[in-house]
KOLDO-587021 format. One line per field, with one value per residue (C-alpha): residue in one letter; x, y, z. Coordinates in pm, whole numbers, padded with zeros to 5 digits. Layout:
<sites>
aa	A:...
x	X:...
y	Y:...
z	Z:...
</sites>
This chain:
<sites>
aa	X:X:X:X:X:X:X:X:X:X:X:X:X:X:X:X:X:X:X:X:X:X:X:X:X:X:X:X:X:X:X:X:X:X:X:X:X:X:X:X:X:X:X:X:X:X:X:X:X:X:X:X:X:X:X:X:X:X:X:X:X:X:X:X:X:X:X:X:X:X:X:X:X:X:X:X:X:X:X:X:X:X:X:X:X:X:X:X:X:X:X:X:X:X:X:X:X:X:X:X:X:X:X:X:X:X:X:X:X:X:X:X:X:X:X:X:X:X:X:X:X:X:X:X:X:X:X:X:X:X:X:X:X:X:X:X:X:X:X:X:X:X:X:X:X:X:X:X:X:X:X:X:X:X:X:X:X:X:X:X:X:X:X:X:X:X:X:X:X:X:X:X:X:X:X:X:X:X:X:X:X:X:X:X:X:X:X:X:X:X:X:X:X:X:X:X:X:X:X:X:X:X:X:X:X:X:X:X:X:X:X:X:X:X:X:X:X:X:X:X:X:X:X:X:X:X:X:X:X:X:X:X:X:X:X:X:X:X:X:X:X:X:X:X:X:X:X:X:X:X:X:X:X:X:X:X:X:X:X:X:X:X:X:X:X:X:X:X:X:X:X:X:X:X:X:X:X:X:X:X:X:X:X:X:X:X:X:X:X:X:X:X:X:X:X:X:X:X:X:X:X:X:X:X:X:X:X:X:X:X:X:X:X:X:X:X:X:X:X:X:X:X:X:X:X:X:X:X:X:X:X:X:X:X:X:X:X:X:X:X:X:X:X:X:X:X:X:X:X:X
x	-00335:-00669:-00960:-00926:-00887:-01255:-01295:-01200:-01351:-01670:-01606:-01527:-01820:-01998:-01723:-01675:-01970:-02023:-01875:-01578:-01647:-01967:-02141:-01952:-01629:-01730:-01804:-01498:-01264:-01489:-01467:-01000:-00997:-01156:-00775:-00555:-00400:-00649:-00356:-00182:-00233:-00412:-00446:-00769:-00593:-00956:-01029:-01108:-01291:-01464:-01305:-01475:-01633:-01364:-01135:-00823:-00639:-00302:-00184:00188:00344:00605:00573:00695:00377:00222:00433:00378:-00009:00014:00279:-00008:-00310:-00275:-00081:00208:00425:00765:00572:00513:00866:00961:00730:00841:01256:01168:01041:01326:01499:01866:01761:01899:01585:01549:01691:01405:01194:00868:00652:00350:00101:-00109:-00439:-00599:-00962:-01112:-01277:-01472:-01275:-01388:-00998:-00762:-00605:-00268:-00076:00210:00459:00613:00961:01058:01404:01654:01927:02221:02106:02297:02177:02360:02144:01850:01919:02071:01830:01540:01370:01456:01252:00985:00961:00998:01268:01568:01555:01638:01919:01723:01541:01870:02015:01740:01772:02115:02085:01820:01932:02290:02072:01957:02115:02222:01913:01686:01661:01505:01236:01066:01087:00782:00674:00386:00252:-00093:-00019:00087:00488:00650:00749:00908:00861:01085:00930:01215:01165:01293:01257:01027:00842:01142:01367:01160:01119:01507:01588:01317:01451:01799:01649:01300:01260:00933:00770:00860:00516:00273:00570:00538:00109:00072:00358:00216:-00052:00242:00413:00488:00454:00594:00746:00740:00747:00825:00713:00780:00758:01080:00993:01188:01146:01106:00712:00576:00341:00469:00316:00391:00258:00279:00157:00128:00249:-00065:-00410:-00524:-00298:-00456:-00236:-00432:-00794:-00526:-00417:-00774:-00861:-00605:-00764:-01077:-00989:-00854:-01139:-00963:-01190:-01517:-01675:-01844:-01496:-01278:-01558:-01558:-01177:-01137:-01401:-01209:-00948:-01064:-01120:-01395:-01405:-01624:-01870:-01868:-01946:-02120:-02249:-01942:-01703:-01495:-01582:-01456:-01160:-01030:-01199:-01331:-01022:-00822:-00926:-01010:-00848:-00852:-00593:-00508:-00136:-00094:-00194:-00127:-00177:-00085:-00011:00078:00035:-00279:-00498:-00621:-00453:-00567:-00593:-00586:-00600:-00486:-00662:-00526:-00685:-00603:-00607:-00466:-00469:-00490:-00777:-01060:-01422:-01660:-01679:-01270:-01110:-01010:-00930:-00537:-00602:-00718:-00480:-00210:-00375:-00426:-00070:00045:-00151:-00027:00306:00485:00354:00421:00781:00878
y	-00055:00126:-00057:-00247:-00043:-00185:00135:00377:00217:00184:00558:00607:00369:00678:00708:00367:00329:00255:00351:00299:-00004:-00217:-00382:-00663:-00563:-00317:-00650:-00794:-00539:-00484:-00830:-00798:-00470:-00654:-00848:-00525:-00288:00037:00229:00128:00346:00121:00212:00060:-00013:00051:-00137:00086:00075:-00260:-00407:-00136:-00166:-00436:-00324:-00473:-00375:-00297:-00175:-00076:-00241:00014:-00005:-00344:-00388:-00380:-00642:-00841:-00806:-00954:-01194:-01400:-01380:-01749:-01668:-01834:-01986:-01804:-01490:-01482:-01574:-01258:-01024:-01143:-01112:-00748:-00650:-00731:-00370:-00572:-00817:-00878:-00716:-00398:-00133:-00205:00090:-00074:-00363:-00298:-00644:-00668:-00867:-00970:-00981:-01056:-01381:-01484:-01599:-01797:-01743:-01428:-01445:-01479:-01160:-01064:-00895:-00551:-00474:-00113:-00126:00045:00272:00201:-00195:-00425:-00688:-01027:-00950:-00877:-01221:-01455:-01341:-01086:-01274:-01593:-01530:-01377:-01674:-01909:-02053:-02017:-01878:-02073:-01967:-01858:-01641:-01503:-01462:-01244:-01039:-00983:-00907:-00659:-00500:-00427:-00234:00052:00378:00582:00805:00550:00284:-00025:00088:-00183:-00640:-00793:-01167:-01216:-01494:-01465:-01544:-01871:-01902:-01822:-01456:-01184:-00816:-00510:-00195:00115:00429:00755:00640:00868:00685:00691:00612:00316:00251:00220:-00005:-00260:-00247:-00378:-00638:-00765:-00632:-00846:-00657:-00301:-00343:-00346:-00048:00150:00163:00300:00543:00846:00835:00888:01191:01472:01286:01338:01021:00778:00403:00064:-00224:-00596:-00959:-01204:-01602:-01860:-01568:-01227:-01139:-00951:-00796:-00458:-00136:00221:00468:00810:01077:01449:01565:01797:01635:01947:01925:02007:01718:01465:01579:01577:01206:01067:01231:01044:00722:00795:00915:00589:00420:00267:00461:00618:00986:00862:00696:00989:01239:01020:00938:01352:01375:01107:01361:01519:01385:01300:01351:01247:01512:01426:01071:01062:00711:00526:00669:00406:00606:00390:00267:00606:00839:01200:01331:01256:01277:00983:01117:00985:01141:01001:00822:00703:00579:00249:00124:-00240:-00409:-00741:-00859:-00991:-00800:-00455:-00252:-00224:00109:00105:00449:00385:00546:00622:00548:00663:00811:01058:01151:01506:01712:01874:01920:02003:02351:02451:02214:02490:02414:02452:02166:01948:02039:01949:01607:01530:01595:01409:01100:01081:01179:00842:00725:00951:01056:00675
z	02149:02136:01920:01638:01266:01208:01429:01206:00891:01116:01108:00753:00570:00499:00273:00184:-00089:-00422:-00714:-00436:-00243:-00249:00080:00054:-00030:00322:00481:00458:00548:00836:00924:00828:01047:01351:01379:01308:01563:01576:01572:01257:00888:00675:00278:00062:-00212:-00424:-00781:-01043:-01335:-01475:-01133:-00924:-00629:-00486:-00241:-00074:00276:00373:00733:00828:01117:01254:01619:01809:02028:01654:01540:01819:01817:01426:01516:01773:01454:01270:01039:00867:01098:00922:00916:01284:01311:01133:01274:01659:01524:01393:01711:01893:01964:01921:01668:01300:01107:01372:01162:00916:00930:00834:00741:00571:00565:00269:00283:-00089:-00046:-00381:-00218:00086:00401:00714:00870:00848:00462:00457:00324:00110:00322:00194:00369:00326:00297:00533:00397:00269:00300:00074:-00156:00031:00334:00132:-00048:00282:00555:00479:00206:00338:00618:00420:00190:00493:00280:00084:-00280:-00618:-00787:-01092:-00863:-00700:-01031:-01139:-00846:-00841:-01221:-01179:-00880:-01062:-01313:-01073:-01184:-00937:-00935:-00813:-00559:-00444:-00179:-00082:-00114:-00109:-00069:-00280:-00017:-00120:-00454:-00614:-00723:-00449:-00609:-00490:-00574:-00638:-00605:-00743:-00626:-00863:-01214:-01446:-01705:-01939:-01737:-01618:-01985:-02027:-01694:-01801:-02187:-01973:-01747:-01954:-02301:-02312:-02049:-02199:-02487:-02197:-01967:-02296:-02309:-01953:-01935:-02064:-01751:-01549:-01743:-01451:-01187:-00826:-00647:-00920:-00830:-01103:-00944:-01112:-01031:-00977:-00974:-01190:-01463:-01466:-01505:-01786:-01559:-01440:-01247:-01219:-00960:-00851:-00631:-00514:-00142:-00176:-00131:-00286:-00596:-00890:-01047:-00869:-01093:-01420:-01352:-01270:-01569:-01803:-01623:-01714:-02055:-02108:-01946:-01636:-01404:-01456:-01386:-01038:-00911:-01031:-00826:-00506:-00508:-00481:-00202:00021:00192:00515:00876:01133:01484:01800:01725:01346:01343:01694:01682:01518:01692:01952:02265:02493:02350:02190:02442:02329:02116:01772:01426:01153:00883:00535:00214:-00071:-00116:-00461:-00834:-00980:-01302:-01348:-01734:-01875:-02262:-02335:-02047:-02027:-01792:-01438:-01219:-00857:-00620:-00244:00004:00332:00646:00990:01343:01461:01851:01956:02061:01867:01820:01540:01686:01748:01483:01156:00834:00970:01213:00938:00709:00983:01041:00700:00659:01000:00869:00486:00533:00636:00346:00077:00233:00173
</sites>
Protein backbone atom coordinates (compact mmCIF):
# COMPACT_ATOMS: atom_id res chain seq x y z
CA UNK A 1 0.00 0.00 0.00
CA UNK A 2 2.95 2.37 0.32
CA UNK A 3 2.52 5.37 3.02
CA UNK A 4 -0.32 7.04 3.90
CA UNK A 5 -1.62 10.20 1.35
CA UNK A 6 -0.44 12.46 4.42
CA UNK A 7 2.79 11.58 2.41
CA UNK A 8 2.21 13.31 -0.49
CA UNK A 9 0.48 16.35 1.08
CA UNK A 10 3.57 16.30 3.50
CA UNK A 11 5.12 16.77 0.07
CA UNK A 12 2.85 19.26 -1.39
CA UNK A 13 2.34 21.88 1.83
CA UNK A 14 4.68 24.10 0.14
CA UNK A 15 1.83 24.40 -2.00
CA UNK A 16 -0.81 24.14 0.37
CA UNK A 17 -0.76 27.91 1.81
CA UNK A 18 -2.75 30.71 2.11
CA UNK A 19 -4.83 32.41 0.00
CA UNK A 20 -5.34 28.40 -0.70
CA UNK A 21 -5.42 26.62 2.51
CA UNK A 22 -4.62 28.05 5.98
CA UNK A 23 -2.53 26.07 8.87
CA UNK A 24 -5.35 24.64 10.09
CA UNK A 25 -7.30 23.67 7.36
CA UNK A 26 -3.33 21.95 6.52
CA UNK A 27 -3.73 20.42 9.93
CA UNK A 28 -6.53 18.56 9.41
CA UNK A 29 -6.10 17.04 6.20
CA UNK A 30 -2.74 16.13 7.48
CA UNK A 31 -4.23 14.60 10.36
CA UNK A 32 -7.49 12.79 7.37
CA UNK A 33 -4.50 11.69 5.06
CA UNK A 34 -2.74 9.79 7.98
CA UNK A 35 -5.97 7.01 7.54
CA UNK A 36 -6.01 6.99 3.56
CA UNK A 37 -4.23 4.57 1.23
CA UNK A 38 -0.88 6.54 -0.05
CA UNK A 39 -1.68 5.30 -3.23
CA UNK A 40 -5.11 6.62 -3.91
CA UNK A 41 -5.75 10.30 -6.08
CA UNK A 42 -7.08 12.55 -3.63
CA UNK A 43 -8.67 16.10 -4.89
CA UNK A 44 -8.74 19.34 -2.27
CA UNK A 45 -11.79 20.38 -3.12
CA UNK A 46 -10.44 24.26 -2.04
CA UNK A 47 -13.04 27.14 -0.73
CA UNK A 48 -12.88 30.13 -2.59
CA UNK A 49 -13.49 33.48 -2.02
CA UNK A 50 -15.03 34.89 1.42
CA UNK A 51 -14.82 30.96 2.37
CA UNK A 52 -11.12 30.81 1.44
CA UNK A 53 -8.60 29.29 3.07
CA UNK A 54 -10.89 26.07 4.07
CA UNK A 55 -10.28 23.06 2.33
CA UNK A 56 -12.05 19.64 2.15
CA UNK A 57 -10.64 16.01 0.96
CA UNK A 58 -11.74 13.48 -1.34
CA UNK A 59 -9.74 10.19 -2.35
CA UNK A 60 -10.96 7.53 -5.02
CA UNK A 61 -11.14 4.00 -4.00
CA UNK A 62 -10.59 1.95 -7.27
CA UNK A 63 -8.39 -0.82 -6.30
CA UNK A 64 -9.86 -3.72 -3.85
CA UNK A 65 -6.87 -3.76 -1.37
CA UNK A 66 -8.03 0.12 -1.25
CA UNK A 67 -11.39 -0.70 -0.46
CA UNK A 68 -10.52 -3.02 1.96
CA UNK A 69 -7.95 -0.74 3.79
CA UNK A 70 -11.13 1.94 4.18
CA UNK A 71 -13.54 -0.77 4.87
CA UNK A 72 -11.39 -1.61 8.57
CA UNK A 73 -11.26 2.68 9.49
CA UNK A 74 -14.51 3.20 11.99
CA UNK A 75 -16.61 4.10 9.86
CA UNK A 76 -20.27 3.49 9.34
CA UNK A 77 -21.09 0.11 9.82
CA UNK A 78 -23.23 -0.04 6.16
CA UNK A 79 -20.39 1.75 4.62
CA UNK A 80 -17.86 -0.84 5.53
CA UNK A 81 -20.38 -3.25 4.41
CA UNK A 82 -20.30 -1.71 0.99
CA UNK A 83 -16.81 -1.05 0.59
CA UNK A 84 -15.90 -5.00 1.64
CA UNK A 85 -19.08 -6.21 -1.13
CA UNK A 86 -17.34 -3.91 -3.86
CA UNK A 87 -14.21 -5.53 -3.40
CA UNK A 88 -15.35 -8.77 -3.98
CA UNK A 89 -14.07 -9.57 -7.75
CA UNK A 90 -17.67 -11.73 -8.17
CA UNK A 91 -19.79 -9.62 -6.04
CA UNK A 92 -23.09 -7.58 -6.95
CA UNK A 93 -21.40 -3.94 -6.90
CA UNK A 94 -17.94 -5.19 -8.84
CA UNK A 95 -18.61 -3.78 -12.15
CA UNK A 96 -18.65 -0.35 -10.44
CA UNK A 97 -15.69 1.34 -11.69
CA UNK A 98 -15.11 3.62 -8.73
CA UNK A 99 -15.86 5.00 -5.35
CA UNK A 100 -14.63 8.20 -4.54
CA UNK A 101 -14.98 8.96 -0.35
CA UNK A 102 -15.52 12.45 0.46
CA UNK A 103 -14.47 13.81 3.91
CA UNK A 104 -16.18 17.47 4.97
CA UNK A 105 -13.74 19.17 7.13
CA UNK A 106 -15.15 22.53 7.96
CA UNK A 107 -14.93 21.51 11.81
CA UNK A 108 -12.53 19.98 14.25
CA UNK A 109 -12.55 16.11 14.68
CA UNK A 110 -11.10 13.85 17.47
CA UNK A 111 -12.33 10.50 15.18
CA UNK A 112 -12.22 9.98 11.28
CA UNK A 113 -15.50 12.14 9.87
CA UNK A 114 -17.80 10.20 8.30
CA UNK A 115 -18.04 10.82 4.41
CA UNK A 116 -20.52 11.10 1.68
CA UNK A 117 -19.94 8.35 -0.69
CA UNK A 118 -19.78 9.20 -4.57
CA UNK A 119 -20.51 5.99 -6.79
CA UNK A 120 -19.42 6.53 -10.35
CA UNK A 121 -21.79 4.76 -12.18
CA UNK A 122 -21.06 1.82 -14.53
CA UNK A 123 -22.31 1.82 -18.12
CA UNK A 124 -25.24 1.02 -19.37
CA UNK A 125 -26.47 0.61 -15.44
CA UNK A 126 -30.19 0.87 -15.00
CA UNK A 127 -32.18 2.85 -12.60
CA UNK A 128 -34.05 -0.38 -10.48
CA UNK A 129 -30.56 -1.42 -9.40
CA UNK A 130 -29.51 2.01 -8.75
CA UNK A 131 -32.82 2.35 -6.63
CA UNK A 132 -33.11 -1.63 -4.96
CA UNK A 133 -29.43 -2.20 -4.09
CA UNK A 134 -26.72 0.57 -4.73
CA UNK A 135 -28.25 3.32 -2.75
CA UNK A 136 -29.73 1.13 -0.37
CA UNK A 137 -26.52 0.19 0.72
CA UNK A 138 -25.19 3.59 0.57
CA UNK A 139 -27.96 4.95 2.73
CA UNK A 140 -27.70 1.85 4.98
CA UNK A 141 -31.37 1.72 4.32
CA UNK A 142 -34.16 1.66 2.04
CA UNK A 143 -35.43 4.92 0.33
CA UNK A 144 -38.94 6.74 0.87
CA UNK A 145 -41.08 6.71 -1.83
CA UNK A 146 -41.04 10.48 -2.19
CA UNK A 147 -37.44 10.13 -2.57
CA UNK A 148 -37.79 7.24 -5.21
CA UNK A 149 -40.37 9.15 -6.92
CA UNK A 150 -38.13 12.02 -7.40
CA UNK A 151 -35.54 9.92 -8.73
CA UNK A 152 -37.33 8.05 -11.05
CA UNK A 153 -38.93 11.40 -12.19
CA UNK A 154 -35.73 13.08 -12.70
CA UNK A 155 -33.84 10.39 -14.08
CA UNK A 156 -36.71 9.96 -16.96
CA UNK A 157 -35.78 13.60 -17.80
CA UNK A 158 -32.14 12.92 -19.08
CA UNK A 159 -32.02 13.57 -22.82
CA UNK A 160 -30.16 11.42 -24.62
CA UNK A 161 -27.05 13.61 -24.76
CA UNK A 162 -26.31 13.40 -21.23
CA UNK A 163 -26.12 10.97 -18.46
CA UNK A 164 -26.14 10.30 -14.88
CA UNK A 165 -22.35 9.95 -13.86
CA UNK A 166 -22.19 9.58 -10.54
CA UNK A 167 -24.95 8.79 -6.97
CA UNK A 168 -23.87 10.16 -4.04
CA UNK A 169 -24.97 9.69 -0.32
CA UNK A 170 -24.67 12.91 1.28
CA UNK A 171 -23.82 10.99 4.75
CA UNK A 172 -22.12 13.83 6.22
CA UNK A 173 -24.93 15.92 5.86
CA UNK A 174 -28.26 15.92 7.69
CA UNK A 175 -31.53 14.45 5.56
CA UNK A 176 -30.52 11.51 4.51
CA UNK A 177 -30.10 12.98 0.68
CA UNK A 178 -28.93 11.68 -2.20
CA UNK A 179 -27.16 13.38 -5.12
CA UNK A 180 -27.27 13.24 -8.95
CA UNK A 181 -24.44 14.50 -10.63
CA UNK A 182 -25.33 14.63 -14.97
CA UNK A 183 -22.66 14.61 -17.07
CA UNK A 184 -23.07 16.45 -20.85
CA UNK A 185 -25.49 19.22 -20.33
CA UNK A 186 -24.19 22.84 -21.36
CA UNK A 187 -25.52 25.58 -19.31
CA UNK A 188 -28.69 25.76 -21.41
CA UNK A 189 -29.33 22.71 -21.63
CA UNK A 190 -28.96 22.33 -17.87
CA UNK A 191 -31.17 25.36 -17.76
CA UNK A 192 -33.97 23.43 -19.69
CA UNK A 193 -33.76 19.85 -17.70
CA UNK A 194 -34.07 21.72 -14.32
CA UNK A 195 -37.05 24.06 -15.85
CA UNK A 196 -38.66 20.11 -16.29
CA UNK A 197 -37.83 18.63 -12.94
CA UNK A 198 -37.55 21.99 -10.37
CA UNK A 199 -38.60 25.27 -11.85
CA UNK A 200 -37.78 26.77 -8.34
CA UNK A 201 -34.25 25.98 -8.53
CA UNK A 202 -33.76 27.40 -12.20
CA UNK A 203 -33.52 31.56 -10.49
CA UNK A 204 -30.37 30.62 -8.63
CA UNK A 205 -29.28 27.71 -12.28
CA UNK A 206 -29.91 30.92 -14.31
CA UNK A 207 -27.28 33.48 -12.10
CA UNK A 208 -24.26 31.14 -12.39
CA UNK A 209 -24.62 29.87 -15.91
CA UNK A 210 -22.86 32.33 -17.85
CA UNK A 211 -19.46 31.33 -15.74
CA UNK A 212 -19.83 28.16 -17.42
CA UNK A 213 -20.38 29.35 -21.18
CA UNK A 214 -17.66 27.18 -23.38
CA UNK A 215 -16.92 24.89 -21.19
CA UNK A 216 -15.43 21.32 -21.74
CA UNK A 217 -17.03 18.38 -19.66
CA UNK A 218 -19.87 20.09 -18.12
CA UNK A 219 -21.40 18.57 -14.93
CA UNK A 220 -25.27 19.60 -13.06
CA UNK A 221 -25.20 18.38 -9.81
CA UNK A 222 -28.58 18.58 -7.42
CA UNK A 223 -29.93 17.31 -4.18
CA UNK A 224 -32.91 14.55 -3.84
CA UNK A 225 -34.49 14.20 -0.10
CA UNK A 226 -38.32 14.29 0.57
CA UNK A 227 -38.07 17.30 -2.08
CA UNK A 228 -36.01 18.26 -4.67
CA UNK A 229 -33.34 20.98 -3.30
CA UNK A 230 -33.11 24.38 -4.59
CA UNK A 231 -29.52 24.23 -4.19
CA UNK A 232 -27.81 23.24 -7.44
CA UNK A 233 -24.03 23.23 -8.90
CA UNK A 234 -22.42 23.31 -12.18
CA UNK A 235 -18.78 22.51 -13.03
CA UNK A 236 -16.45 22.21 -15.74
CA UNK A 237 -13.00 21.71 -16.88
CA UNK A 238 -10.15 21.70 -19.56
CA UNK A 239 -8.14 18.28 -20.52
CA UNK A 240 -5.16 20.81 -20.76
CA UNK A 241 -3.63 22.08 -17.48
CA UNK A 242 -2.15 24.60 -19.68
CA UNK A 243 -5.45 25.74 -21.28
CA UNK A 244 -5.74 29.16 -21.61
CA UNK A 245 -9.54 28.57 -20.72
CA UNK A 246 -8.66 27.74 -17.27
CA UNK A 247 -7.11 31.81 -16.62
CA UNK A 248 -10.66 32.90 -18.64
CA UNK A 249 -12.93 30.98 -16.08
CA UNK A 250 -11.00 32.07 -12.85
CA UNK A 251 -11.31 35.28 -14.25
CA UNK A 252 -15.24 35.31 -14.53
CA UNK A 253 -14.94 34.11 -10.71
CA UNK A 254 -13.14 36.76 -9.76
CA UNK A 255 -15.01 39.23 -11.82
CA UNK A 256 -17.89 38.22 -9.98
CA UNK A 257 -16.10 38.20 -6.76
CA UNK A 258 -16.22 34.41 -5.91
CA UNK A 259 -12.45 34.24 -5.85
CA UNK A 260 -9.89 36.84 -5.45
CA UNK A 261 -6.54 37.93 -7.48
CA UNK A 262 -4.15 35.86 -4.92
CA UNK A 263 -6.46 32.54 -5.24
CA UNK A 264 -6.92 32.85 -9.04
CA UNK A 265 -2.68 33.32 -9.20
CA UNK A 266 -2.00 30.32 -6.84
CA UNK A 267 -4.81 28.01 -8.25
CA UNK A 268 -2.68 28.41 -11.81
CA UNK A 269 0.68 27.73 -10.06
CA UNK A 270 -0.65 24.32 -8.52
CA UNK A 271 0.09 21.99 -11.72
CA UNK A 272 3.50 20.39 -11.81
CA UNK A 273 5.22 17.56 -9.77
CA UNK A 274 7.94 16.89 -7.12
CA UNK A 275 10.30 14.26 -6.86
CA UNK A 276 12.91 12.76 -4.25
CA UNK A 277 15.42 15.30 -5.22
CA UNK A 278 12.76 18.14 -5.19
CA UNK A 279 11.33 17.88 -1.86
CA UNK A 280 14.38 16.04 -0.22
CA UNK A 281 13.22 16.15 3.34
CA UNK A 282 9.39 15.34 2.89
CA UNK A 283 9.68 12.89 0.72
CA UNK A 284 8.49 9.10 2.20
CA UNK A 285 11.91 7.50 1.60
CA UNK A 286 11.28 4.53 3.08
CA UNK A 287 7.97 3.73 2.22
CA UNK A 288 8.06 4.97 -1.55
CA UNK A 289 11.80 4.40 -2.09
CA UNK A 290 13.90 6.78 -4.53
CA UNK A 291 11.47 7.00 -7.67
CA UNK A 292 7.85 8.45 -8.76
CA UNK A 293 6.61 11.85 -8.97
CA UNK A 294 3.98 13.91 -6.59
CA UNK A 295 2.14 15.41 -9.04
CA UNK A 296 -0.54 17.94 -8.56
CA UNK A 297 -3.16 19.35 -11.81
CA UNK A 298 -6.07 20.85 -11.64
CA UNK A 299 -9.59 18.74 -12.28
CA UNK A 300 -12.48 21.01 -12.15
CA UNK A 301 -14.67 24.30 -11.25
CA UNK A 302 -17.70 24.40 -9.16
CA UNK A 303 -19.91 27.00 -8.44
CA UNK A 304 -22.70 26.09 -6.04
CA UNK A 305 -26.29 28.41 -5.75
CA UNK A 306 -29.42 28.34 -3.76
CA UNK A 307 -32.01 31.43 -3.24
CA UNK A 308 -31.21 33.52 -0.58
CA UNK A 309 -27.18 32.87 -0.44
CA UNK A 310 -24.46 34.11 -2.56
CA UNK A 311 -23.05 31.69 -4.72
CA UNK A 312 -20.16 29.58 -3.70
CA UNK A 313 -16.95 28.66 -5.90
CA UNK A 314 -14.93 25.73 -5.26
CA UNK A 315 -11.63 24.62 -7.58
CA UNK A 316 -10.51 20.85 -7.01
CA UNK A 317 -7.13 20.19 -6.94
CA UNK A 318 -5.67 16.97 -7.72
CA UNK A 319 -3.27 15.21 -5.69
CA UNK A 320 -1.19 12.24 -6.47
CA UNK A 321 1.66 9.75 -7.03
CA UNK A 322 2.80 8.51 -9.62
CA UNK A 323 5.56 5.61 -9.68
CA UNK A 324 8.20 5.62 -12.28
CA UNK A 325 11.68 6.83 -12.22
CA UNK A 326 13.17 10.32 -12.34
CA UNK A 327 15.39 12.84 -10.83
CA UNK A 328 15.69 16.59 -10.72
CA UNK A 329 18.51 16.25 -13.20
CA UNK A 330 16.88 13.64 -16.14
CA UNK A 331 13.09 14.37 -15.54
CA UNK A 332 12.07 16.97 -18.93
CA UNK A 333 9.31 18.93 -19.31
CA UNK A 334 7.87 15.70 -21.52
CA UNK A 335 8.14 13.53 -18.39
CA UNK A 336 6.11 15.94 -16.47
CA UNK A 337 3.80 16.60 -18.91
CA UNK A 338 3.24 12.70 -19.16
CA UNK A 339 2.76 12.47 -15.36
CA UNK A 340 0.70 15.32 -15.05
CA UNK A 341 -1.39 13.76 -17.59
CA UNK A 342 -1.13 10.02 -16.09
CA UNK A 343 -2.33 11.54 -12.73
CA UNK A 344 -5.40 13.85 -13.93
CA UNK A 345 -6.66 11.79 -16.47
CA UNK A 346 -8.98 9.26 -14.50
CA UNK A 347 -10.47 12.08 -13.34
CA UNK A 348 -11.22 14.30 -16.03
CA UNK A 349 -11.99 11.23 -18.58
CA UNK A 350 -14.97 10.38 -16.09
Amino acid sequence: MGPAFAGWLQVARKHLAPPLCSSRALDRLLALGGHLPGDCQGVLEVHLGEDGGTVDLSVRIEKPEQARHMAEQPLPRHLRDFLFRWSETEGLFSAIPCVWLEFDLDRPSESLPTPSICVRLSQGAGLDGILESLLRALHGERLGDAQRRLLQSCYDEIPERASLLYVFSLLSRPGNLTRLEIFGLDPAGALAYMRGVAPHAVSPLDEIAPIFEGIDRPHLSFDIGTEILARVGLEGSFAGQRDPRWTDLLTRLTARGLCSSAEQGAILAWPGYDTLWTAPADWPLEQAGLQGFCVRSLSHVKVVAQPGRAPEAKVYLLLSHVPGAGSAGQSTAGEEGAASSTASRSVLST
